[in-house]
N, C-alpha and C positions, 0 to 999 in steps of 0.2 A: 504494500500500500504506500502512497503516497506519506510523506510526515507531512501536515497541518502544521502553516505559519501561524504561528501566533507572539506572544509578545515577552515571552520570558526568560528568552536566552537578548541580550543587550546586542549581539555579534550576529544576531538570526539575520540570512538575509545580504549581509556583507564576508562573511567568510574570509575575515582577515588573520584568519589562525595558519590558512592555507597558503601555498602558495599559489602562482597562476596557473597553472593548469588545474590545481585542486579547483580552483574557486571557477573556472571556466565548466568544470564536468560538475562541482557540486550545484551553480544554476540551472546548467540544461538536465539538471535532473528533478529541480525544482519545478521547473516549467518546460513540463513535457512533450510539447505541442512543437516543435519544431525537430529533435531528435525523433518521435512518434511516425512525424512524415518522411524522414529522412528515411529512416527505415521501411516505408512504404514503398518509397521509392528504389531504395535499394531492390528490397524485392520485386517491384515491378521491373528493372533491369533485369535481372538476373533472369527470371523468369522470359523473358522476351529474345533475352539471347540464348537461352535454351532451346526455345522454339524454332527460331534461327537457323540454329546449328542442323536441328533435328529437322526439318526442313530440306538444307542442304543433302544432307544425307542421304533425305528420300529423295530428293532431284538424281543424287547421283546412284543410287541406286536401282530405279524405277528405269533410268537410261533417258530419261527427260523430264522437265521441268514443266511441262503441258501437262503431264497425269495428274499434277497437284491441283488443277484446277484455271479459273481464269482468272490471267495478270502475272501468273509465277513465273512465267516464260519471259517476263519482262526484267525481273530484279532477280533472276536465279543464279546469274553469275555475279551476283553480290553477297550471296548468302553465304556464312562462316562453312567452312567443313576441316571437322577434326577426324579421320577414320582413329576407330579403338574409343572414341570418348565413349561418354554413360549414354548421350543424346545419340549418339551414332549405332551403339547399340541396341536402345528401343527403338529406332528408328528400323533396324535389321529386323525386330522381333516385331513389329507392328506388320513389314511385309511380308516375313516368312510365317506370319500365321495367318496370311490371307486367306487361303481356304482354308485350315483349321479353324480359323474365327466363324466362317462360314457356316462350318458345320457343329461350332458347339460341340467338338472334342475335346480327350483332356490334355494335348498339347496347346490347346490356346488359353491357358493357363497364363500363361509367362508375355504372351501376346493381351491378354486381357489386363494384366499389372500395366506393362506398358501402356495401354491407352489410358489408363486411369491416368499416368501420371501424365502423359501429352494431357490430357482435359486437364488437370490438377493447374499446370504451369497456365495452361488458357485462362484458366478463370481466375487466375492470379493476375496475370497480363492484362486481361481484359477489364475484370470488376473492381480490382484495389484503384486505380488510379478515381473512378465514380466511387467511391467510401472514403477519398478524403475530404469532403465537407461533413459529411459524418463524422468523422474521427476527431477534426479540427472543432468542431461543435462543439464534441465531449470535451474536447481537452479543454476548451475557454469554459463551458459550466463547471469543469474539476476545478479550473485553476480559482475560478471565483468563490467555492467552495471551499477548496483548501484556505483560502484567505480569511473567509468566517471562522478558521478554526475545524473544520466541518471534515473527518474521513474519510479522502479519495482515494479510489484504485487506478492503478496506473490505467491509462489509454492499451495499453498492450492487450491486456486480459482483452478489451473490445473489440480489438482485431482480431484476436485469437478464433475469439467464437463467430466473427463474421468468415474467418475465413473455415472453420468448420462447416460449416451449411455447406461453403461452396465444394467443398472437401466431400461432405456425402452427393452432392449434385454431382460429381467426377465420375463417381462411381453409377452414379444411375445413368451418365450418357453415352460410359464408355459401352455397358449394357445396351443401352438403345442401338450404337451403332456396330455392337458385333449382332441384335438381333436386324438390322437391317442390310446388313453384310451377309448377313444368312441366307434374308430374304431377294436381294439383288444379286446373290454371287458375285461380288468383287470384291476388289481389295479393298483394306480397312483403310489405307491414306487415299485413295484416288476415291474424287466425285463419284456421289451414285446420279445415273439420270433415269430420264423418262418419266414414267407416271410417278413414280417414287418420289423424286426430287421435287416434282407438281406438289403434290401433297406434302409434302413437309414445306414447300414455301408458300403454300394455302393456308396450310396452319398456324405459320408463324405470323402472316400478314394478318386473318381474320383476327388474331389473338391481340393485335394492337389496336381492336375498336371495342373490344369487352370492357364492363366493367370491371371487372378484376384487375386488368391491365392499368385502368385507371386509377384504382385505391391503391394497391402498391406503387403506381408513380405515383400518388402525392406524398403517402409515407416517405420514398424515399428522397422528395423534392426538399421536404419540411422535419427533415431529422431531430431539429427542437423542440417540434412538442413533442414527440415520443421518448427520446434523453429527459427531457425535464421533468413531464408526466410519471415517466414509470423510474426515475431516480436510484441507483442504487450503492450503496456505501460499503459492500463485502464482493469478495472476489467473485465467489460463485453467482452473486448478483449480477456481476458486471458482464461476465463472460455471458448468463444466458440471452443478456441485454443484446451484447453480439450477435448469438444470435437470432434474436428477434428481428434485426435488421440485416440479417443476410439474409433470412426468409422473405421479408419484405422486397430484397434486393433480386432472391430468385425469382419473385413471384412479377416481378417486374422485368425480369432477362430471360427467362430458359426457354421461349420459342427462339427470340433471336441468336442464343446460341445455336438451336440446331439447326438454324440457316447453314454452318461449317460445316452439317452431314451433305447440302446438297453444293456447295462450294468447293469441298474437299476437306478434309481437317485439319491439313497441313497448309491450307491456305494460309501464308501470313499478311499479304495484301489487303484478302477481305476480315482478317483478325484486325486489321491496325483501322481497316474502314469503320468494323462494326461497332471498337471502342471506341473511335471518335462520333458516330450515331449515336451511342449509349450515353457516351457524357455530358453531348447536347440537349438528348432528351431529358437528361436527369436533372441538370443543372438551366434548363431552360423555363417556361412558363406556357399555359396551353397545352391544346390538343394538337397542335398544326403538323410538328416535328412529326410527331408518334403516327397523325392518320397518315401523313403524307408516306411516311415509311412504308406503314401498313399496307398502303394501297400498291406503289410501287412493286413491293415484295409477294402481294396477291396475285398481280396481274401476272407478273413474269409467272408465278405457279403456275395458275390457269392456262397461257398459252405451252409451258413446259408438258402439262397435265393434255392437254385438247391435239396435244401435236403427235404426243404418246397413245391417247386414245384413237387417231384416227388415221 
């Protein structure tokens, strides 16, 4: 937890017991709202150069950079490649259990971890950068708390359990897309098409005119009243706070992620397109963003779907 400023130490505050670096690290830990983001960001790097790499890999192993989908063909000889890395090897296990994934053998075992952690790194990539005004939120109501005197927990524990939600969502998509690798027989990295890709970009477009789609974007638009409202001062409070707002956050995102099933998964083009959609939707005002998406993303199904059916 947090220590509570308050007024009984004459030195609280100034840390002149310290030296300068003491007294630099004993602030930013006082006020956690800028180390909190750092470390978001950190991880959102890391995470995106993971992707990256894994990416590369599947270009160079696939024998071309078209299988990943559309636009990869364009930035494929930009993308990192390490052979022997961790990323190079699920990248190897994601295609070598392309038909195993298909068929729901127990070799696609080792192929299913891997996609879990390709989704894992995504929805790191994707969602952390749309959860820091949330996190920054929390961290201005602790800090204003800590100030009353009042028992905060750190910001950390909040991310923690935001990023649990997405953490069980990884695992339910990597599921979706080895049951849809079943059902389309192909590989688990390259685009599925035809009627298939129709329907999952039907689903995702209708999905951005529901209500549902609506209450979770204002939740996640309006992070203060839900921080303030439901307040919490012990750790296990904080975390499940987390997540309550990665729920909020799924229930706002998980069709537009499985746009990536019909795009490719290793798409990074339309990964860096869809975060930038999502952070304007999040961080914007209205419906306009969201229907216009919606609609765009329907129509393309429909003709995908109509072109498929006839």
């Amino acid at each position: 937890m947090l220590t509570p400023r308050g007024n009984t130490d004459p030195l609280e505050g100034r840390f002149d017991r310290l030296d300068r670096p003491g007294r630099a690290i004993a602030g930013l830990a006082r006020r956690p709202l800028w180390p909190v983001l750092a470390m978001v960001l950190l991880t959102v790097a890391l995470a995106w150069w993971f992707l990256l790499e894994m990416a590369g890999s599947v270009a160079i192993l696939e024998g071309s950079a078209r299988a990943l989908g559309p636009g990869m063909s364009v930035i494929a000889p930009l993308l990192p490649i390490e052979p022997g890395s961790f990323a190079a090897t699920l990248a190897d296990l994601c295609l070598s259990g392309g038909a195993a994934v298909g068929r729901l053998a127990v070799t696609s075992v080792p192929a299913g971890l891997a996609l879990f952690a390709m989704w894992l790194a995504m929805a790191a990539a994707m969602m952390l950068p749309t959860a820091a005004p949330m996190i920054r939120t929390y961290a201005e109501i602790a800090d204003t708390a800590a100030g009353r005197g009042e028992p905060v927990v750190h910001p950390l524990m909040l991310t923690a359990g935001y990023l649990a939600v997405w953490a069980a969502a990884a695992a339910l998509f990597a599921l979706v897309q080895i049951l849809v690798g079943r059902f389309a027989d192909g590989s688990a990295s390259t685009p599925v098409g035809g009627a298939t890709a129709g329907v999952i970009l039907l689903v995702a477009g209708a999905y951005q005119f529901t209500p549902l789609k609506e209450a979770c974007l204002s939740k996640c638009r309006n992070p203060f009243t839900t921080l303030f409202a439901r307040w919490r001062t012990t750790t296990p409070g904080v975390f499940r706070l987390g997540i309550e707002q990665g729920l909020w956050c799924l229930g706002c995102c998980w069709a537009l992620m499985l746009i990536m099933l019909a795009v490719g998964s290793m798409n990074v083009v339309w990964m860096a397109a869809l975060t930038v959609f999502t952070f304007v939707e999040k961080t914007g005002a209205g419906r306009v963003t969201t229907r216009a998406g919606g609609a765009i993303v329907a129509a393309w199904g429909a003709v995908l779907l109509g072109a498929a059916l006839t």
